[in-house]
N, C-alpha and C positions, 0 to 999 in steps of 0.2 A: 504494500500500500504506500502510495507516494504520497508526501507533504509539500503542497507548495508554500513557497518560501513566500514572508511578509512583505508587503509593498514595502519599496524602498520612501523615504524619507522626505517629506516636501522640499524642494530645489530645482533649479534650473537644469533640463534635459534637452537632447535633439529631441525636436519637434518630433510628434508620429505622421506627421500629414507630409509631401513630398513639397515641404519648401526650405530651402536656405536659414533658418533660423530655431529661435531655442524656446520652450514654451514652459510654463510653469505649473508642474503636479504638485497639484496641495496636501500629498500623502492618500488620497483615496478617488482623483480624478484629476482628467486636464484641466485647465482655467486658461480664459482668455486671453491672459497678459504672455507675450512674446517678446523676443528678445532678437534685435536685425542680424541677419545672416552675416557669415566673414567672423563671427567672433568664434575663439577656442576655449573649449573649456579645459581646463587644468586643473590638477590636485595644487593641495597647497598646505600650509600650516594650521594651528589651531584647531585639532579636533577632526577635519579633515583625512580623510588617509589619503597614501600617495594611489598616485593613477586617477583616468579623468573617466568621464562617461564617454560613452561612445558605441555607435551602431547599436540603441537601444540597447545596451546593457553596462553593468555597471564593471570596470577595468580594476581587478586589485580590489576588488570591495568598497572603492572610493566614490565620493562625491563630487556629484557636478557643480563647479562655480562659474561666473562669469569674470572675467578682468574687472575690477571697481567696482563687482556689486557686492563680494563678500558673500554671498549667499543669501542675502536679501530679502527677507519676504514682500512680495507687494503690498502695497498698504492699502486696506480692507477698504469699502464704502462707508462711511458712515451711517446709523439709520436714524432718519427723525426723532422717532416715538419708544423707539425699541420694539422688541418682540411683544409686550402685549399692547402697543398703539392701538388696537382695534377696541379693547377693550375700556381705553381711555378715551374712545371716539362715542361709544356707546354711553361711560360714565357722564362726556360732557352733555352729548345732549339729552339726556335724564337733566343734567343740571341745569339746562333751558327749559325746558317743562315746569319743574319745581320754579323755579323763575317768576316762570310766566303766569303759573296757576296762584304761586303767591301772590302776583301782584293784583290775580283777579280776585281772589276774598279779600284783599287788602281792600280793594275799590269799591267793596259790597259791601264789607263793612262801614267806610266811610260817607257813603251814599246810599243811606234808604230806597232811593227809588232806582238805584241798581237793580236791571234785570239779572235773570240767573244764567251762568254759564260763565264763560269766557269773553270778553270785549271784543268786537270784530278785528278792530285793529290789530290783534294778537294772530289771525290768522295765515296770514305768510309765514312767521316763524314757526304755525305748528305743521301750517304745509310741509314746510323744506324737512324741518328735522323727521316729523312723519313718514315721511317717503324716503328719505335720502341715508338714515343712521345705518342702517342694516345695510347697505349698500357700500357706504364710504370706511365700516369697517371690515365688511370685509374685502374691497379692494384692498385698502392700505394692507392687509395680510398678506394676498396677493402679491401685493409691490414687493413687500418684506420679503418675499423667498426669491427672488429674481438672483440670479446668480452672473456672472459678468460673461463665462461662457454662452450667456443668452443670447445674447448681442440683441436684448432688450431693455430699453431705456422703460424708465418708471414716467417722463413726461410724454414718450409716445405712447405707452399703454395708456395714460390718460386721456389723450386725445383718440383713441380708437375707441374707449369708453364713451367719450361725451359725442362725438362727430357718430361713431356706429351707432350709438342707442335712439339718439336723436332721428338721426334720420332712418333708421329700421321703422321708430313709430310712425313718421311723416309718410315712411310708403303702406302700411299694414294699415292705415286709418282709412283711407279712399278702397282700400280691396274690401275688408271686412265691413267695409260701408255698405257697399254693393252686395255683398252673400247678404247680408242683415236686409237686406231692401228687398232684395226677389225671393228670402225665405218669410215676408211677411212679420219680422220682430221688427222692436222700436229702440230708443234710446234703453228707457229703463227696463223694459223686457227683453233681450236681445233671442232672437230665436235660435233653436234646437242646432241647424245645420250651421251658423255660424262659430257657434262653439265649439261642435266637433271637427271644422276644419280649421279652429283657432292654431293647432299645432304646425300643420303643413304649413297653414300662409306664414305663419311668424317667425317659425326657425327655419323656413327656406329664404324668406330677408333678412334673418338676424347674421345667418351665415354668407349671405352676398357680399353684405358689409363689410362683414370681418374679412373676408380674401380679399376684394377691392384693397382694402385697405392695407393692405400685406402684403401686399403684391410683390417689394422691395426688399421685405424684410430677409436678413443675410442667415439668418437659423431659421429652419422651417421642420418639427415634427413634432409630436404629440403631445409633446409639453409645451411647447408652445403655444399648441392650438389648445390648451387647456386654460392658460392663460389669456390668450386674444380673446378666445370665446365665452368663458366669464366673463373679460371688462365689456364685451357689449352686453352679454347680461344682465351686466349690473345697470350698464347705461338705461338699458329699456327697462326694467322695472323700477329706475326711479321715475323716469317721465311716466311712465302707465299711472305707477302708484300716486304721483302726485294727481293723475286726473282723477281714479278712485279718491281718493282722499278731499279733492275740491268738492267732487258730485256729494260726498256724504256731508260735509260739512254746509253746505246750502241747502241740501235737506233737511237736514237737524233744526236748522235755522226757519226756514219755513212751515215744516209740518209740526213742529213744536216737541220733537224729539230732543232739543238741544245737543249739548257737546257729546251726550252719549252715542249716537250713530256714530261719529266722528272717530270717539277713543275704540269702539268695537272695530271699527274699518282700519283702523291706524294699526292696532293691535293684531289683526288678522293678518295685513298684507306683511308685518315686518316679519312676523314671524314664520310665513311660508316663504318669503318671497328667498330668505337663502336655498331652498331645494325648489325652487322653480325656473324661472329664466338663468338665473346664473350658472345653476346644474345642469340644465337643459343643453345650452349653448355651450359650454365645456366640454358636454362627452360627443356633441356632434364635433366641438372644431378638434378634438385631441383626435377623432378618426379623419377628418377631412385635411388637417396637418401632419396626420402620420403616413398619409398617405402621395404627401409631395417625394418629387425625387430630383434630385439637380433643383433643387431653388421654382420647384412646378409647380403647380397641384393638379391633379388628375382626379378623375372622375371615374373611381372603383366601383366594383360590387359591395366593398365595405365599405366604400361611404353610403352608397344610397341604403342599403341595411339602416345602418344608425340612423340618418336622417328618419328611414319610414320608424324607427324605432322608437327615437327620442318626441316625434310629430304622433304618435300612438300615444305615446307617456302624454304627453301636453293637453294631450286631446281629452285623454280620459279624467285629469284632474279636472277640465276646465265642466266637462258633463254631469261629474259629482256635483260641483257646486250650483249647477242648473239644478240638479234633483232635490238636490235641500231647501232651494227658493220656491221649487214647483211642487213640494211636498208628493213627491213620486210615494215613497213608500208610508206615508199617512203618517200618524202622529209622531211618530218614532223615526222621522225623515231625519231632523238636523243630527240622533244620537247616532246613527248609522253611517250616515255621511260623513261624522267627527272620525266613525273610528276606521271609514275609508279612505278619508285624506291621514291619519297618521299612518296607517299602511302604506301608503302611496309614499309618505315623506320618507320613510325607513326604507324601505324601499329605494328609491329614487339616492339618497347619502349611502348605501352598501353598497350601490352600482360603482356611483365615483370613486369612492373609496378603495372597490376591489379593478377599478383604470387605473386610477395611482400606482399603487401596486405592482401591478404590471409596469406602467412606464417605468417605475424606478427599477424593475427587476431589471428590463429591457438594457435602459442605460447601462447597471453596474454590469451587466453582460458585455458590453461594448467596450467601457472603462476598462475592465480586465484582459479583455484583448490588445487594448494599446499600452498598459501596464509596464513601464519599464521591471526590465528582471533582474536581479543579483548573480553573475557569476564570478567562480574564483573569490568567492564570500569564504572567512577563514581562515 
């Protein structure tokens, strides 16, 4: 039984790709940062043993350095927030809510003929945070794992975020206009067939977007597209959620529900909306990006699989929640349908969970093959 021997030691190596230059393993993968052709690496003093790296392996058991760098390590990214940023993205806007709810008993108590609820004027801030908290932390998560091998910047995922989502909804608004018009639904009733082709129309533009927009980008596979395909995700289900969130809140307003429709819709869409569009658009773009080659993207049988896959998933959450409004299975409609949508959520997070998985097996597969190796170790 053979043992293979432990990765050698973060430092500067030949490159594994067929160019002139030196590139830098961090102990368990390549990383981005390179080093320009024409330089030798050499053994040297301090801890160093004699002999240099060379032809992917290591000479005398020594380490590879550059002339002036010492062995260097490159110097990391900073991160904003840190690792739990999301979580302080969440904490703060809870603390705009408390905020803003203070100020409304504050204003009730001071003013008897204070109506109840919230001030109108308070409602932009509950829109935005409403709609946008679940979203902005889990992109910034998102952003947080990006690695420099991405050769993904954190302000173009932003902008494929805000430009994809935005206009993903700008085209799915005029199609689902039309199904809703010639199936006979309305605004606030939207009809049967609308719904169930809500999957196909919306993640076949959510994914338009995302390749349009990609079109340049210098890494192109499954991590990737799990990435790009989230941040439109995330894009469209803030803009979606903010229009839920306006339509309840002027109802509340009018039919004399007050702020309670408002906080039930606020409440509903943050809490699904992580295993909905953003999960959705993930596991189609991690197939639709793993499936480029040379910098392409190609149009497989395992992309249109997922696509009809992930547009089946979409479809069927969005018919559940027809069935709870339309009280399909009679009084015992909304308890059935609660415990069909948490099905569907568990569901829907073990799928992504077990793509991760995979990609990362996929990668350290890859990684281990370009793995520099130890000989004449001893």
């Amino acid at each position: 039984m053979s043992v293979l021997p432990p990765p050698p030691p973060p430092g500067w190596y030949p490159d594994p790709n067929p160019t002139p230059s030196y590139r830098w393993w961090s102990g368990g993968s390549w990383t981005a940062y390179t080093w320009p052709g024409g330089a030798q690496a050499a053994g040297g003093q301090g801890g160093v043993a004699q002999g240099s790296y060379a032809q992917g392996s290591y000479a005398q058991g020594g380490y590879a350095q550059l002339p002036g760098e010492g062995a260097t390590r490159p110097r990391r990214r900073t991160k904003w927030l840190g690792r739990w940023g999301g979580w302080l993205i969440v904490a703060g806007s809870a603390a705009v809510w408390l905020w803003l709810f203070g100020l409304s008993l504050l204003f009730e108590a001071l003013d008897p003929n204070a109506g109840a609820g919230a001030p109108a004027v308070l409602s932009p801030y509950l829109l935005v945070t409403g709609s946008g908290t679940a979203a902005a932390a889990i992109f910034y998560t998102m952003a947080y794992k990006l690695r420099p091998e991405d050769r993904l910047s954190v302000p173009r995922l932003v902008a494929v975020s805000l430009i994809g989502g935005s206009a993903a909804t700008l085209l799915v608004l005029p199609i689902e206009g039309l199904i809703d018009i010639a199936a006979g639904g309305t605004f606030e009733h939207p009809s049967f067939a609308v719904l169930a082709s809500a999957g196909l129309v919306e993640e076949l533009v959510k994914m338009l977007c995302a390749v349009l927009l990609c079109l340049r980008l210098p890494v192109k596979n499954a991590r990737i597209g799990l990435f790009v395909g989230g941040a439109v995700g995330l894009g469209f289900s803030f803009v979606e959620n903010l229009g839920y969130l306006q339509q309840s809140y002027v109802l509340g307003h009018s039919t004399g529900a007050g702020i309670g429709l408002f906080l039930t819709t606020t409440a509903g869409r943050e809490l699904s909306g992580p295993f909905l569009h953003p999960v959705f658009s993930a596991l189609l773009g991690a197939a639709v990006f793993g499936a480029a080659r040379g910098g392409r993207f190609r149009l497989t049988i395992g992309v249109v699989l997922a696509y009809l896959g992930v547009a089946a998933a979409h479809g069927l959450f969005d018919v559940l929640q027809w069935a709870a409004t339309a009280r399909v299975f009679g009084a015992a409609s909304g308890i059935i349908v609660l415990l069909l949508s948490l099905v569907f959520v568990l569901g829907s997070g073990l799928t992504w969970l077990l793509v991760v998985r995979r990609i990362r097996r996929t990668a350290a597969a890859r990684a281990s093959a370009a793995t520099p190796t130890a000989v004449g170790a001893g």
